[in-house]
KOLDODREN-807575 format. One record per residue (C-alpha): y, x, z; chain; residue number from 1; residue in one letter. Coordinates in Angstrom, 3 decimals. Each point is the difference from the previous one (the first is absolute). Layout:
% residues N
+----------+----------+----------+-------+-----+------+
|       py |       px |       pz | kette |  nr | rest |
+----------+----------+----------+-------+-----+------+
|        Y |        X |        Z |     A | NUM |    A |
...
+----------+----------+----------+-------+-----+------+
% end
This chain:
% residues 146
+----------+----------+----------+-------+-----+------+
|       py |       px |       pz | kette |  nr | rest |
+----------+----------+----------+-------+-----+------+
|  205.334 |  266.774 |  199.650 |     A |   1 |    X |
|   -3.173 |   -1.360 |   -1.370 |     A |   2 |    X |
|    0.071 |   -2.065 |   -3.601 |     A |   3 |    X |
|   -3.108 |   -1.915 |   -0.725 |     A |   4 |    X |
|   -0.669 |   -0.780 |   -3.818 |     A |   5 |    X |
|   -1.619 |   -3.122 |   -1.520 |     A |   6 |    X |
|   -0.668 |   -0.451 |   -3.480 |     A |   7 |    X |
|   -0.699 |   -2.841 |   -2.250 |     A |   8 |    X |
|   -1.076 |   -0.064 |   -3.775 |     A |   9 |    X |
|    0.240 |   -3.242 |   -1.765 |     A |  10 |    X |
|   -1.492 |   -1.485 |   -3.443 |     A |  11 |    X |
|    1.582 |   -2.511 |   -1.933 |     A |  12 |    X |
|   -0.669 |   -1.062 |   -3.045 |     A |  13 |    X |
|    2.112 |   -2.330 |   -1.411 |     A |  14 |    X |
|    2.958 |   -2.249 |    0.466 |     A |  15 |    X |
|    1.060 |   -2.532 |    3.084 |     A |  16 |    X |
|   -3.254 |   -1.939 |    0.200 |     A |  17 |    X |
|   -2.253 |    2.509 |   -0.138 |     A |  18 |    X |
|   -2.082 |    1.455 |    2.702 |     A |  19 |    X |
|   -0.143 |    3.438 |    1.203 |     A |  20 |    X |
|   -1.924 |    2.500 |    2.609 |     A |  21 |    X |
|    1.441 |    2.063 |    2.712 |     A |  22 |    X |
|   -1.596 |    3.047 |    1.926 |     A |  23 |    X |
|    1.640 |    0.934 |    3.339 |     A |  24 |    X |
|   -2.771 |    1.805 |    1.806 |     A |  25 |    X |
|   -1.865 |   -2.683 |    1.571 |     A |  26 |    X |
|    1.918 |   -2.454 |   -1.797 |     A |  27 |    X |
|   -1.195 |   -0.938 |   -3.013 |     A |  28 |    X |
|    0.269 |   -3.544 |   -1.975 |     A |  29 |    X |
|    1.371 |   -1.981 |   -2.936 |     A |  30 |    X |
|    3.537 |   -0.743 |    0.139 |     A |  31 |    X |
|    2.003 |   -2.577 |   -1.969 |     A |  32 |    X |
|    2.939 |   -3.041 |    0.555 |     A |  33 |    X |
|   -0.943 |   -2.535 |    2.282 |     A |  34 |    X |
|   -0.965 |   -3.599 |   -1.972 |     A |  35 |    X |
|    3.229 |   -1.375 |    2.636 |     A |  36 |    X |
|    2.003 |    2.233 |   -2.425 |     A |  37 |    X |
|   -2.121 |   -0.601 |   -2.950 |     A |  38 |    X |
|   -1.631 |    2.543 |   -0.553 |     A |  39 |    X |
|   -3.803 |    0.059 |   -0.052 |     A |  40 |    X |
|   -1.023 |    0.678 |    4.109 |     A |  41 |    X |
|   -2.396 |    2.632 |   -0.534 |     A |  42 |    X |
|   -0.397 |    2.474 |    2.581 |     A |  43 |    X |
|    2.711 |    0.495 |    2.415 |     A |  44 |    X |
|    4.085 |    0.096 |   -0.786 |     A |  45 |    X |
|    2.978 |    2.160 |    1.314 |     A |  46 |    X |
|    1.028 |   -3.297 |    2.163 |     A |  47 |    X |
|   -3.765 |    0.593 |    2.042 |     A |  48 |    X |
|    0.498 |    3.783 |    0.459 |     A |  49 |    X |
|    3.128 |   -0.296 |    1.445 |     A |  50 |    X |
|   -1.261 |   -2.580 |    2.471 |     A |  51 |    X |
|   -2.899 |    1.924 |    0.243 |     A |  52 |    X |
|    1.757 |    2.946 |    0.777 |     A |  53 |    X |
|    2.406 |   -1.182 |    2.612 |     A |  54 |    X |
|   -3.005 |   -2.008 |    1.800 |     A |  55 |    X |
|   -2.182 |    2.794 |    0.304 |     A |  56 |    X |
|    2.880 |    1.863 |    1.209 |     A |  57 |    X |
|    1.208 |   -2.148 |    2.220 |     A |  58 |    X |
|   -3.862 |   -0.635 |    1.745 |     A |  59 |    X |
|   -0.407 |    3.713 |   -0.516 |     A |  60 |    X |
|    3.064 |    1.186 |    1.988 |     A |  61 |    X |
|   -0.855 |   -2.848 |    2.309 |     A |  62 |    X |
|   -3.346 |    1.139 |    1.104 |     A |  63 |    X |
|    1.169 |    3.455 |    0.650 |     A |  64 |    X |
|    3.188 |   -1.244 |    2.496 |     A |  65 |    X |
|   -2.605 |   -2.212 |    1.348 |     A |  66 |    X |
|   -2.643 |    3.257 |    0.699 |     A |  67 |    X |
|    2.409 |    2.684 |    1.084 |     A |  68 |    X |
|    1.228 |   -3.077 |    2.680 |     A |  69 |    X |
|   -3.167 |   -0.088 |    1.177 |     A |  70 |    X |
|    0.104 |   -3.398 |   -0.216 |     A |  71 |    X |
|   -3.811 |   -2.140 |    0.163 |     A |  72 |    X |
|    0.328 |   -1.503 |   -3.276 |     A |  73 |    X |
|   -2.807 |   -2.652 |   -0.708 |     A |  74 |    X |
|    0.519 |   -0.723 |   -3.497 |     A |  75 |    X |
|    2.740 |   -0.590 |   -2.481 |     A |  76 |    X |
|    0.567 |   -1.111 |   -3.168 |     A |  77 |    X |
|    3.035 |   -0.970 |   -2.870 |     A |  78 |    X |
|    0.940 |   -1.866 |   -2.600 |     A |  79 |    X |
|    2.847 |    0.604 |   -2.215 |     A |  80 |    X |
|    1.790 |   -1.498 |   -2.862 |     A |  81 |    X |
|    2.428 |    0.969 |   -2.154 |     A |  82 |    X |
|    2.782 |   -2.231 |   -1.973 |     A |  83 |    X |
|    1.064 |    0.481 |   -3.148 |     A |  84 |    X |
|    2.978 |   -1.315 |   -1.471 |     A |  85 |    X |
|    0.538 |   -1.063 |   -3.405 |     A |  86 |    X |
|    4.022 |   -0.776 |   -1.019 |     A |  87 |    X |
|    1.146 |   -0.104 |   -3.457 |     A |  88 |    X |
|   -3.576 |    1.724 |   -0.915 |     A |  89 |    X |
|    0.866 |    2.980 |    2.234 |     A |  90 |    X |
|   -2.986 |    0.264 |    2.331 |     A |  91 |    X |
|    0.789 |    1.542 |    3.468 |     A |  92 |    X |
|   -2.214 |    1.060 |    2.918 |     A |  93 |    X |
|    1.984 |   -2.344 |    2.396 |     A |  94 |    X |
|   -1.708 |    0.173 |    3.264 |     A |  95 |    X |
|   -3.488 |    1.653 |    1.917 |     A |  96 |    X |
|   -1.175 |   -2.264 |    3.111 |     A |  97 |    X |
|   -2.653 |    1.827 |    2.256 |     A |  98 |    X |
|   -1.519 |   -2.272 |    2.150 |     A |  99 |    X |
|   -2.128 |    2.133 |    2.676 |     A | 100 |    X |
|   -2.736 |   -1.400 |    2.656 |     A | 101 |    X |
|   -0.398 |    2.858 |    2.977 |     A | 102 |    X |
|   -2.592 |   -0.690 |    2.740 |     A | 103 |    X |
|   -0.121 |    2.148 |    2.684 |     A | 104 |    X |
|   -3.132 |   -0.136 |    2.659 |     A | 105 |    X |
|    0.065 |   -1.776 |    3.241 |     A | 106 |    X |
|    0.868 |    3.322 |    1.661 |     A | 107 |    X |
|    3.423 |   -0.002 |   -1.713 |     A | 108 |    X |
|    2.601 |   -0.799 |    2.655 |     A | 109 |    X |
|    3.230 |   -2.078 |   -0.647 |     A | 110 |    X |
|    1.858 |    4.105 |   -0.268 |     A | 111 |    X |
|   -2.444 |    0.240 |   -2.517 |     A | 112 |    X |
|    0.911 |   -3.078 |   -2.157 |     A | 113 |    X |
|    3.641 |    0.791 |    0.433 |     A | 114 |    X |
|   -0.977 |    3.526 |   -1.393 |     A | 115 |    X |
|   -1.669 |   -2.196 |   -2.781 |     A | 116 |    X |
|    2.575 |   -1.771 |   -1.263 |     A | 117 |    X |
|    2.583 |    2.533 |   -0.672 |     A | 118 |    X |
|   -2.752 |    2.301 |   -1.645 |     A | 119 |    X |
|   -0.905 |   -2.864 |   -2.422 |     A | 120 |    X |
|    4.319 |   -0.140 |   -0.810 |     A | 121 |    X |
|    0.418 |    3.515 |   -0.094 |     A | 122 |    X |
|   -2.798 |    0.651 |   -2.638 |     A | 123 |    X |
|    1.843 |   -2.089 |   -2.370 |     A | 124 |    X |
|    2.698 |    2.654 |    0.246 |     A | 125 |    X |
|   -2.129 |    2.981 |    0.300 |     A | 126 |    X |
|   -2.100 |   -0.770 |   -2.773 |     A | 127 |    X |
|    0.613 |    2.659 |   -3.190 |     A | 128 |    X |
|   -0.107 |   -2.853 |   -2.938 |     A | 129 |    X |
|    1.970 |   -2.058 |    2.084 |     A | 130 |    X |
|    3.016 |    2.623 |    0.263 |     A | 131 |    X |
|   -0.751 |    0.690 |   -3.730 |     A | 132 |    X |
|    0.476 |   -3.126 |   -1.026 |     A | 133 |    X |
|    3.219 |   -0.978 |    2.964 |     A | 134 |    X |
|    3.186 |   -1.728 |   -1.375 |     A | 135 |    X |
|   -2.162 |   -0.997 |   -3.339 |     A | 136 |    X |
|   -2.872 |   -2.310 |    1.549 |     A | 137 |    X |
|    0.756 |   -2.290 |    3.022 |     A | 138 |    X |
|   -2.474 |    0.798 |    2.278 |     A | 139 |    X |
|   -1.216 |   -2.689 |    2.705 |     A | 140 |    X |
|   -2.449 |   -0.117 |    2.947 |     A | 141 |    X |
|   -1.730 |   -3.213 |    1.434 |     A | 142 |    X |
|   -2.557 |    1.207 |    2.743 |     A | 143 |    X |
|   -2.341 |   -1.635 |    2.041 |     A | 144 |    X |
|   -0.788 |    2.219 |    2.962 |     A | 145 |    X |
|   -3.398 |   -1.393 |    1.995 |     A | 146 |    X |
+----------+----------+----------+-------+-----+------+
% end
């Protein structure tokens, strides 16, 4: 069994509306709240990672169903957004909505768009941050297959 290891060092300085600085590898930037919770919006916030990390994921795992299918993929692209609930000033990631576009090339037959379509389902399930993060986040899928 192979383990993989990230790590992540992070600077903060002060209290809740400060801003900090995070170094993950090739990720590095300012962190701190949101201004939608108040805080003062610099950099990026927990609430983008996550959706970060379950969209890249998601188009990550995508892509590589979509090569080992030898499938003629034209292009493809995704938007995502996440949902966060606020009740009784208990803030919740409520829900992730993927919303692929696939193209395929006018070689693709209709086998290969039926092919298509349960790839672009099954990466939702396949996807490592989305089985991290299963029973906790809803997770939703809105495609557009061209």
């Amino acid at each position: 069994m192979a383990e993989h290891h990230f790590h992540l060092k992070a600077d903060w300085p002060g209290g809740r509306n400060s801003e900090g600085f995070i170094n993950a590898g090739n990720l590095k930037t300012k962190i701190s709240i949101p201004t939608e919770m108040d805080g003062p919006g610099i950099g990026t916030n927990p609430d983008e990672m996550l959706l970060g990390a379950a969209a890249t994921c998601y188009i990550i795992t995508l892509a590589a169903m979509i090569e080992r299918a030898n499938l003629p993929l034209k292009e493809m692209s995704l938007e995502s957004e996440g949902i966060v609930d606020v009740t009784n000033g208990v803030f919740t990631y409520k829900k992730i909505i993927h919303r692929p576009t696939v193209s395929l090339t006018n070689v693709a037959s209709d086998k290969d768009y039926e092919l298509l379509e349960k790839l672009v389902q099954k990466a939702e399930k396949s996807c490592m941050i989305s089985r991290a993060i299963q029973g906790n986040v809803a997770l939703e899928l809105e495609y557009n297959i061209l």
